[in-house]
C-alpha positions in Angstrom: 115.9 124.9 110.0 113.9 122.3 109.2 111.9 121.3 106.3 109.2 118.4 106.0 107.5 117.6 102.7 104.9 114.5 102.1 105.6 112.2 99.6 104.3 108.5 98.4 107.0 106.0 97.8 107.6 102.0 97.3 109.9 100.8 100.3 113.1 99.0 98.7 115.1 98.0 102.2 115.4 98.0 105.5 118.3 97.9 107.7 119.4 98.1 111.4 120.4 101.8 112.4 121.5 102.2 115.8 119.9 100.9 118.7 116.6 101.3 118.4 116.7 103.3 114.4 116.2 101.7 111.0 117.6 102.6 107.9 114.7 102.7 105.1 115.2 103.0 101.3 112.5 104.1 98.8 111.8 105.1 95.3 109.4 108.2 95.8 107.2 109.5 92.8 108.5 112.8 93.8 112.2 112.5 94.8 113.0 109.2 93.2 115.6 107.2 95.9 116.0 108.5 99.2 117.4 107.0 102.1 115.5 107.6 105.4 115.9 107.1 109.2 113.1 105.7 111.0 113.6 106.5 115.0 112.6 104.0 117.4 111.0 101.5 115.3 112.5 98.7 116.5 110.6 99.4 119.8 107.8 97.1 121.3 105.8 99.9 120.6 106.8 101.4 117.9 103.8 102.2 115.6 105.9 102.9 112.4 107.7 99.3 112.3 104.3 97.8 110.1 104.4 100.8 107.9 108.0 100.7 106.8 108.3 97.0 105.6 110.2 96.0 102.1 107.9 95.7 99.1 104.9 98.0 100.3 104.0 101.6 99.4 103.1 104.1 101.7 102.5 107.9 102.1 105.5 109.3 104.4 106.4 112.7 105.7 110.0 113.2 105.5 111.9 115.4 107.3 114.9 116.9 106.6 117.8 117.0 109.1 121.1 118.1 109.7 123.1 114.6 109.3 120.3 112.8 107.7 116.9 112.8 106.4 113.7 111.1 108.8 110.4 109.2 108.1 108.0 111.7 110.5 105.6 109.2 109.8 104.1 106.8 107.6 100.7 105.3 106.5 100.8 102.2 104.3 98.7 101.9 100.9 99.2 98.6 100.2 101.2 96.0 101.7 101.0 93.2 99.0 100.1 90.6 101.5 99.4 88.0 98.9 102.9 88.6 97.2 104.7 88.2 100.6 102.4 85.1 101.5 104.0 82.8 98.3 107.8 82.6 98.7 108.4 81.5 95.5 107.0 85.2 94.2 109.0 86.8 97.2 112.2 85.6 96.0 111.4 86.4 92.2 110.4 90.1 93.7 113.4 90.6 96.0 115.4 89.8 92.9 113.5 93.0 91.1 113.6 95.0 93.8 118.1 94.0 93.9 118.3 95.3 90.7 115.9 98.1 90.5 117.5 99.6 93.8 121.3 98.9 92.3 120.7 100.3 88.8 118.8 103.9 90.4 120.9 107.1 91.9 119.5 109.0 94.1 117.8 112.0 93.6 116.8 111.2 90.0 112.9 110.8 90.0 110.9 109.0 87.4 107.7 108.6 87.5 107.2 106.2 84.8 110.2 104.2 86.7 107.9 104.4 89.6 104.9 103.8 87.8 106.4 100.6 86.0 108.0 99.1 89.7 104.2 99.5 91.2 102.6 97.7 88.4 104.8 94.8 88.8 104.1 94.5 92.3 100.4 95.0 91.4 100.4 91.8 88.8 102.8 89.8 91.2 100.4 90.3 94.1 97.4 87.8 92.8 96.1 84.6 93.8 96.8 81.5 92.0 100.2 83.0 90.1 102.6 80.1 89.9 106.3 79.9 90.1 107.2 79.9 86.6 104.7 83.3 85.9 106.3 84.6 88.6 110.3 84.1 87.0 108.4 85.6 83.7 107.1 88.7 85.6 110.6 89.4 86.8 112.5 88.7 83.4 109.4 90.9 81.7 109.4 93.7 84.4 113.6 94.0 83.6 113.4 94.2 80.2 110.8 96.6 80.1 112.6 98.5 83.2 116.0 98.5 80.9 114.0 99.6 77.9 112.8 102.8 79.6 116.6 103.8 80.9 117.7 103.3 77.2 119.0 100.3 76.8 116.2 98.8 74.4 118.2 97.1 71.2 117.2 98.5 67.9 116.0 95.6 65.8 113.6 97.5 63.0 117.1 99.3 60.8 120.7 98.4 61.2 122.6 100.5 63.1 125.5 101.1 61.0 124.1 102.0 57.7 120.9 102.8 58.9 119.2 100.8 56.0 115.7 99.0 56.9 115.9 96.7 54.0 113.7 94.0 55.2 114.4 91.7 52.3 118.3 91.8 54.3 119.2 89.2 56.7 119.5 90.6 60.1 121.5 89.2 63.2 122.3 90.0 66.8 125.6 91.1 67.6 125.8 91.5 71.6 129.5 93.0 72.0 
């Protein structure tokens, strides 16, 4: 039996499936990374090929199948046209999207994860943003990305005697 359920995601990839399929993955607000078949959208005529494009959020209605999960359809929310009109910012965002898309499992939904991804793509996607704000939005949107999975250094007490003496000298060990 199958079950269908809505849910609103940012499009990470897409691959050639098949013939005529695609391979999507997303980061949904719901269901955190999925990876969807898209049937026949590498038709002439398909009308789900716009909707499905890397680096855009839409609403899709996935399906759930016996060998693998579908995109019923799709309607996009926003595209970030001006973001995918620089290449400079493109490459800086591909780069974000690698890493976000490496560093998720499936499965595991986080909302502020989802939350913090959508607002970078919001900031990248202005007019006049030059290369070198772009290369600081990627290095700010991965430090803030590996703060929220736990990885944020602790800098206001030492971490082996626990002392916040400030009148202590204090020094970064990274091993």
């Amino acid at each position: 039996m199958e079950q269908t359920f809505p849910t609103k995601a940012i499009v990470l990839e897409r691959l050639a499936f098949r013939e005529h399929d695609s391979r999507i993955c997303l980061y949904s607000l719901e269901y955190g990374k999925m990876d969807l078949v898209v049937r026949g959208s590498k038709r002439p005529k398909s009308k789900l090929a716009g909707h499905i494009e890397p680096i855009s959020e839409a609403n899709f209605m996935v399906v759930k199948g016996k060998q693998f999960d579908y995109a019923g359809s799709a309607i996009c929310l926003n595209s970030f046209s001006l973001l995918k009109d620089n290449y400079d910012l493109l490459v800086e965002s591909g780069k974000a999207i690698k890493f976000f898309k490496k560093v998720i499992e499936p499965g595991v939904a986080d909302s502020t994860l989802y939350e913090l991804l959508n607002q970078y793509l919001l900031a990248v996607n202005q007019k006049n943003i030059s290369e070198n704000m772009g290369i600081l939005y990627y290095h700010i949107f991965i430090l803030k990305f590996i703060s929220e999975l736990g990885y944020q250094p602790e800098l206001a007490t030492c971490t082996l005697c626990s002392s916040s003496n400030e009148a202590s000298d204090y020094f970064f060990n990274y091993a």
